[in-house]
C-alpha positions in Angstrom: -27.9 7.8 -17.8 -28.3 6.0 -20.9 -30.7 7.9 -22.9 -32.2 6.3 -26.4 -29.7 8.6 -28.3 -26.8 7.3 -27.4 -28.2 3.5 -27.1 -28.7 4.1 -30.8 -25.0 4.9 -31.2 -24.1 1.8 -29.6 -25.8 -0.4 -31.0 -23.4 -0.1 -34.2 -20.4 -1.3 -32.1 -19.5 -5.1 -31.5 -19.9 -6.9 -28.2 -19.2 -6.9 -25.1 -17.9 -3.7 -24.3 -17.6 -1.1 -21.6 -18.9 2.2 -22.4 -17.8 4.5 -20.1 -19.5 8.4 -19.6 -17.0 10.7 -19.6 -19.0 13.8 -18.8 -20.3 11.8 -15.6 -16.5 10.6 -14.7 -15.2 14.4 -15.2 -18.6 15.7 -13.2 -17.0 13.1 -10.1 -13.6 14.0 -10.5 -14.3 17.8 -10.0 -16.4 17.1 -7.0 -13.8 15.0 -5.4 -11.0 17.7 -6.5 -13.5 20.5 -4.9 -14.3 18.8 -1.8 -10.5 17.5 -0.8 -9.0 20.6 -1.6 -11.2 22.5 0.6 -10.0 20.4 3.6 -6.0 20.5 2.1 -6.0 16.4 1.4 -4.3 14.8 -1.2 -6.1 11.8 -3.3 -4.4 9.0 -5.3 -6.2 7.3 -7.6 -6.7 3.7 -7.3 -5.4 2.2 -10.5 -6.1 -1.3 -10.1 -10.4 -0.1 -10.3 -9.3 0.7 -13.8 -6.2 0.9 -16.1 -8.3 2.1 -19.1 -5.6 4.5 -20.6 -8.2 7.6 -21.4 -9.5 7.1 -17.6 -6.4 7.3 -16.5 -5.2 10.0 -18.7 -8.3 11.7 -17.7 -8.0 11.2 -14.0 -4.1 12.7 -13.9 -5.2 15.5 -15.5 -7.0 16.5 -12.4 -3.8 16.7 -10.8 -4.8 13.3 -8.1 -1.9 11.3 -7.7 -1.8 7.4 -8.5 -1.9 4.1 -5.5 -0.3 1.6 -7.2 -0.6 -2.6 -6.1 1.8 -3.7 -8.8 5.5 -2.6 -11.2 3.3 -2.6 -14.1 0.7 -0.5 -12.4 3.6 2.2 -11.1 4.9 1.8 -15.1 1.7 2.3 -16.6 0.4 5.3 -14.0 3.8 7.2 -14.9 3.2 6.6 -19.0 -0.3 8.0 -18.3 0.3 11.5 -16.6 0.7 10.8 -13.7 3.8 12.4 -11.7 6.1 10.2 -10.5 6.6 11.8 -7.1 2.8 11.8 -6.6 2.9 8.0 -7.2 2.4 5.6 -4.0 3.2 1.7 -4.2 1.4 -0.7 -1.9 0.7 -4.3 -2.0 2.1 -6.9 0.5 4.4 -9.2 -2.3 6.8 -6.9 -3.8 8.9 -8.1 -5.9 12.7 -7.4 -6.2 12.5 -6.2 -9.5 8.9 -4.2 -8.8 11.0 -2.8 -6.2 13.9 -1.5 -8.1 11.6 -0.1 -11.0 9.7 2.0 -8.4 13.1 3.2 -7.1 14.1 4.3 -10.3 11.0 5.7 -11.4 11.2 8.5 -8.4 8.1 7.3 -6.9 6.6 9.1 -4.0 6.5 6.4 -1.5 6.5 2.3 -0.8 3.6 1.5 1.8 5.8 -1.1 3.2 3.3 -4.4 5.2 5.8 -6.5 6.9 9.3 -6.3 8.7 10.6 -8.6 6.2 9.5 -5.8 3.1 11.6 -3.3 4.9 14.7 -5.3 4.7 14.5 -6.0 1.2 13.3 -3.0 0.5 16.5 -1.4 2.8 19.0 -3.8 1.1 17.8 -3.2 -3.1 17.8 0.2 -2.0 21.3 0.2 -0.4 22.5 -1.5 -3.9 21.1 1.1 -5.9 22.4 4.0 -4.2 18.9 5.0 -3.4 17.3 6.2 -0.2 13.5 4.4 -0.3 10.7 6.7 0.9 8.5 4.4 3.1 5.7 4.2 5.2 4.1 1.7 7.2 0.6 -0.1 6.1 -0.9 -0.2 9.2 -3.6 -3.3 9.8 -5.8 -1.3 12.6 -7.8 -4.4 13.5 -10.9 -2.2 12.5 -13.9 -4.4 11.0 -15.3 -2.6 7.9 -18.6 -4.1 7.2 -19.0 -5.3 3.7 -17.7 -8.2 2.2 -15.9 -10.6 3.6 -13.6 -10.9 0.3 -12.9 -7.2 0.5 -12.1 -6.8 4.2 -8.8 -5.8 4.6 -8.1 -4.6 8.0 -8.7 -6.8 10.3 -6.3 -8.5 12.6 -6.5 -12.1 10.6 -5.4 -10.6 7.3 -2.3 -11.1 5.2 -2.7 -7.2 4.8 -0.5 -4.7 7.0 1.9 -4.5 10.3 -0.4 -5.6 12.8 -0.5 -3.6 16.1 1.4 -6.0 18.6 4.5 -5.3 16.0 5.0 -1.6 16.5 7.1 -2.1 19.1 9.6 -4.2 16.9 9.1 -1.9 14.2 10.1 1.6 16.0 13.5 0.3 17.0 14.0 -1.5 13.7 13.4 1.4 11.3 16.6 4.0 12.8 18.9 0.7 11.9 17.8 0.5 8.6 20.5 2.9 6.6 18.4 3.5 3.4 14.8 3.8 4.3 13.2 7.5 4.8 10.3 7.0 7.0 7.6 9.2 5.8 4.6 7.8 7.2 1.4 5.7 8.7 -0.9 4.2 5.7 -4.1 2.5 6.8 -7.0 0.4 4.5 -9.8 -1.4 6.1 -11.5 -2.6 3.0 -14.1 -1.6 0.1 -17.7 -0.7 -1.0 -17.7 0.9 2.4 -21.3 2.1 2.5 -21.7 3.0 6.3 -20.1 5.7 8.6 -19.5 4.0 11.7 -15.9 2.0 10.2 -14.7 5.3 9.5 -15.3 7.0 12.8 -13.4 4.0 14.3 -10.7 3.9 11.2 -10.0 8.0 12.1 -9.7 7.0 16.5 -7.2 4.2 15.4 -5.4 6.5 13.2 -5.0 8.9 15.8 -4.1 6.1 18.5 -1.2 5.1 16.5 -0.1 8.5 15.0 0.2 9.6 18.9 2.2 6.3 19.7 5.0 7.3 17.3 4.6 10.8 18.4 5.5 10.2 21.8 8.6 8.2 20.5 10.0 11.0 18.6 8.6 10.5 15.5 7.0 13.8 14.0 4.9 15.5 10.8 4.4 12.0 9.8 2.2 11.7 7.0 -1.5 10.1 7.1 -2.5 8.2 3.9 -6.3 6.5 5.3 -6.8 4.5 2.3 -10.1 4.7 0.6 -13.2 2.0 0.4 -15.9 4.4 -0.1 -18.7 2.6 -1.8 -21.2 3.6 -4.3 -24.9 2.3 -4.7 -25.5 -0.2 -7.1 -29.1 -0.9 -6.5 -29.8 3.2 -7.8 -26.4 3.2 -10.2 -27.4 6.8 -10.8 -26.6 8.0 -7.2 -23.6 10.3 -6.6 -21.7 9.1 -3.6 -21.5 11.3 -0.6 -18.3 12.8 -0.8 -18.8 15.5 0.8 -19.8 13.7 4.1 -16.5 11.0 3.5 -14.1 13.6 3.5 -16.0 15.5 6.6 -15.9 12.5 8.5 -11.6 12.3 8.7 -11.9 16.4 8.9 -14.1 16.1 12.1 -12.5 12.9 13.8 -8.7 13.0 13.1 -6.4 14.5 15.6 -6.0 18.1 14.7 -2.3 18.0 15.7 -1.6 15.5 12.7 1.0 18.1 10.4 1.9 15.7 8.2 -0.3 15.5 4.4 -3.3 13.6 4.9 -4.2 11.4 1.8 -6.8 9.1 0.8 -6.8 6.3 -2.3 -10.3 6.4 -4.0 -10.8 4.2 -6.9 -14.6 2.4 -7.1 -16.0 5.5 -6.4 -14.3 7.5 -8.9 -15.0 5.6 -12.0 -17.6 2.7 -10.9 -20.6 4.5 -11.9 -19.5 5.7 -15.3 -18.9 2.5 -16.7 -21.5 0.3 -18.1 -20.8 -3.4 -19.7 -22.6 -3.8 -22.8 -24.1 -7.3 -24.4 -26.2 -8.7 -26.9 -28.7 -10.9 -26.1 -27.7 -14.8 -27.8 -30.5 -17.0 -26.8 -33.4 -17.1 -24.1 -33.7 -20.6 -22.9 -36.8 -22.4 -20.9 -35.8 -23.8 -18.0 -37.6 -26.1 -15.4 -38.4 -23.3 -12.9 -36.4 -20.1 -14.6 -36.0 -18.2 -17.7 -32.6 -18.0 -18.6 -31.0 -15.2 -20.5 -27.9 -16.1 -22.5 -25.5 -13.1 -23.0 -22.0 -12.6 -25.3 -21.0 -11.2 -22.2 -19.5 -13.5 -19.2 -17.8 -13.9 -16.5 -14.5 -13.4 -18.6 -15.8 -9.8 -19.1 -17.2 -8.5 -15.5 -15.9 -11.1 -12.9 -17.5 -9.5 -9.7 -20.7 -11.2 -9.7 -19.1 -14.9 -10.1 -16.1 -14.1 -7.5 -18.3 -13.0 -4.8 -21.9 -12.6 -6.0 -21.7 -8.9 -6.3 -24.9 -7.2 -7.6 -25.3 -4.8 -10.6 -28.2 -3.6 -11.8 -29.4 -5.0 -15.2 -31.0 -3.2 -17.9 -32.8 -3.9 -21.1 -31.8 -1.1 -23.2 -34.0 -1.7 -26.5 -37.0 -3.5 -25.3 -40.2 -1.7 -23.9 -42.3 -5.1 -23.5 -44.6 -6.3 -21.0 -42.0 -7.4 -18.0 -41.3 -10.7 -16.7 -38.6 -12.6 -14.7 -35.5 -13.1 -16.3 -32.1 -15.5 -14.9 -29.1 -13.3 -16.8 -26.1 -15.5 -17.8 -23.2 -15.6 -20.2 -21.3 -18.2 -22.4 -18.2 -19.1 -20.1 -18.4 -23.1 -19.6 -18.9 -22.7 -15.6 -22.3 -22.9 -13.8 -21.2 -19.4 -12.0 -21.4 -17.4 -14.9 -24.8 -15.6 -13.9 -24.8 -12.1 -13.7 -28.0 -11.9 -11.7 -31.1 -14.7 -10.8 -35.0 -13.5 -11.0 -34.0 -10.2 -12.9 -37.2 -8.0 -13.5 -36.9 -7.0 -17.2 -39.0 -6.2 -20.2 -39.6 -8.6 -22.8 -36.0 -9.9 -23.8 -35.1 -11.9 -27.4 -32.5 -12.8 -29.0 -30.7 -9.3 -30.5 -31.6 -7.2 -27.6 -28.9 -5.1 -26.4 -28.3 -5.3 -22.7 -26.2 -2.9 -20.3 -24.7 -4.3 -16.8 -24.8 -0.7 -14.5 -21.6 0.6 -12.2 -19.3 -1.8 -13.6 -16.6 1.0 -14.2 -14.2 -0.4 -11.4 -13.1 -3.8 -11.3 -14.9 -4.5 -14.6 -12.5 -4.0 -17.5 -9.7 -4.4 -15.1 -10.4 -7.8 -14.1 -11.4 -9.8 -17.4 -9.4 -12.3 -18.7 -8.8 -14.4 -21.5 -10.6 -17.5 -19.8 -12.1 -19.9 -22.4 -9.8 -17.9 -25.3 -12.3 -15.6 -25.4 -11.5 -11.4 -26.6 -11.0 -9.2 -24.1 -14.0 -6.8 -24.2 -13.8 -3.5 -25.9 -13.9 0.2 -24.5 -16.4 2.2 -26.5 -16.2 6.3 -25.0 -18.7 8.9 -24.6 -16.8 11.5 -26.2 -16.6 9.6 -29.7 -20.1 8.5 -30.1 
């Protein structure tokens, strides 16, 4: 919650820039340490929703490990507290050299998404004298509900081994000299709101964990992915952890012995991130009233790349309330944060704040039109 102290404290600071609520991100973190401890999980962090070195710092100090889609990301998660051996690397175009940095950072495992990944991953490890933890990102075919752009386990995916493969796969992986086969990883998408892709995530899980079972193949571990979503329409609402982690408690096979671990990111830091923008010019159109923001598309890309919604705030104006089109500076026509946006009076000056953009905010901008990168303004130093 943005109260009128600290909007006064930011007002002194140059825009855009993501503010981010510590407090709130620590109150999350020790909810989500509470309630997967109680059922023995394990959670890597996500580090692609955001790379913000005192979030990350912050989030390793919990003691979660890190999911990594990238070298840089594995690099940056070690320099930032984060044990190696709790470290997970996953992401369906490895690169050689990606490869070989994980191998000699000591990372935990490679979530390996194609026969052809193994044999690379087989052969760089062979040259390096290394054996390669791995396990298998599994596509279960199971339809998550949410955006299309953010589906990820369905059968017609570049993502994951698909089902019809495991056959290949079981007699390929005892041939392949320098792979340790740890496990079964799974991800069927994000801003997973509903219960019911879950359920059917947690009987396709335990479908394929008895398939390898049968063929000799035991304690594997279980990494489910994550994709719980949060709600932006009322960016003050805690997700329900409680009832995400007692869904996979209550519908997982019991015999899984093996260490069952999830990789939560949106959830974690979404809500305590807020983009913050000036107000440049309100303009008359034909049939709207368009607000022009130092803020674009350059700064929180998820409303352009698949008209995401966040909730938009006027944080210094208390005037009578209108209809307001909210857009930014970047020289395309889908730079609009939001159409028909109920604010308060809004000038030129006013300070505007862009809710739950702490995942997939900072971590996405670019330098698109030369623009800055936006700044990182944190609770704890206001």
């Amino acid at each position: 919650m943005l109260n009128k102290e600290i909007i006064a404290g930011l007002k002194n600071h140059r825009t855009p820039f993501y503010y981010y609520d510590m407090d709130l991100l620590r109150r999350i973190l020790d909810i989500v340490r509470t309630e997967s401890k109680e059922r023995n999980y394990k959670v890597h962090y996500a580090v692609k929703a955001n790379f913000n070195p005192v979030i990350m710092k912050t989030i390793s100090g919990y003691g979660f490990g890190a999911d990594c889609v990238s070298g840089n990301e594995v690099a940056h998660s070690a320099e930032n507290g984060f044990a190696p051996d709790d470290i997970v690397f996953a992401g369906v175009g490895k690169s050689d050299e990606e490869i070989e940095l994980a191998l000699n950072t000591g990372i935990s495992c490679f979530n390996c998404e194609s026969v052809p990944e193994l044999l690379v991953i087989n052969d760089i490890a062979g040259r390096t004298g290394r054996k390669a933890p791995v396990a298998l990102r599994i596509n279960p075919n199971v339809e998550a509900h949410t955006l299309k752009h953010i589906t990820t386990g369905t059968e017609e995916n570049k993502f994951g081994i698909r089902l019809n493969e495991l056959g290949e796969i079981a007699e390929l992986i005892p041939t392949l000299k320098n792979i340790s086969f740890k496990g079964l990883h799974f991800h069927i998408g994000s801003q997973i709101t509903e219960t019911g892709p879950y359920r059917n995530l947690c009987t396709r899980v335990n479908e394929v964990w008895e398939w390898f079972s049968e063929r000799g193949y035991e304690n594997l571990n279980v990494n489910v992915g994550g994709g719980l979503g949060i709600n932006y329409e009322e960016p003050d609402t805690m997700p329900p952890f409680r009832e995400y982690f007692e869904i996979f408690a209550s519908h997982l096979d019991s015999r899984i012995r093996g260490e069952i671990s999830f990789e939560l990111g949106r959830s974690l830091t979404a809500m305590c991130g807020t983009l913050i923008s000036r107000v440049l010019y309100i303009k008359e159109g034909v049939s709207e009233k368009f607000v022009i923001l130092d803020a674009g598309f350059t700064d929180l890309l998820r409303p352009a790349l698949y008209q995401a919604y966040h909730k938009i705030e006027n944080l210094t104006s208390e005037g009578e309330r209108g209809k307001y089109t909210v857009a930014g500076p970047i020289c395309e026509s889908t730079d609009t944060f939001g159409r028909f946006v109920d604010l308060p009076l809004t000038q030129r000056g006013d300070l505007i704040g862009i809710r739950s953009a702490g995942a997939y905010g900072e971590s996405m901008a670019s330098r698109y039109n030369l623009r800055n990168l936006p700044g990182a303004v944190f609770s704890d130093s206001l």
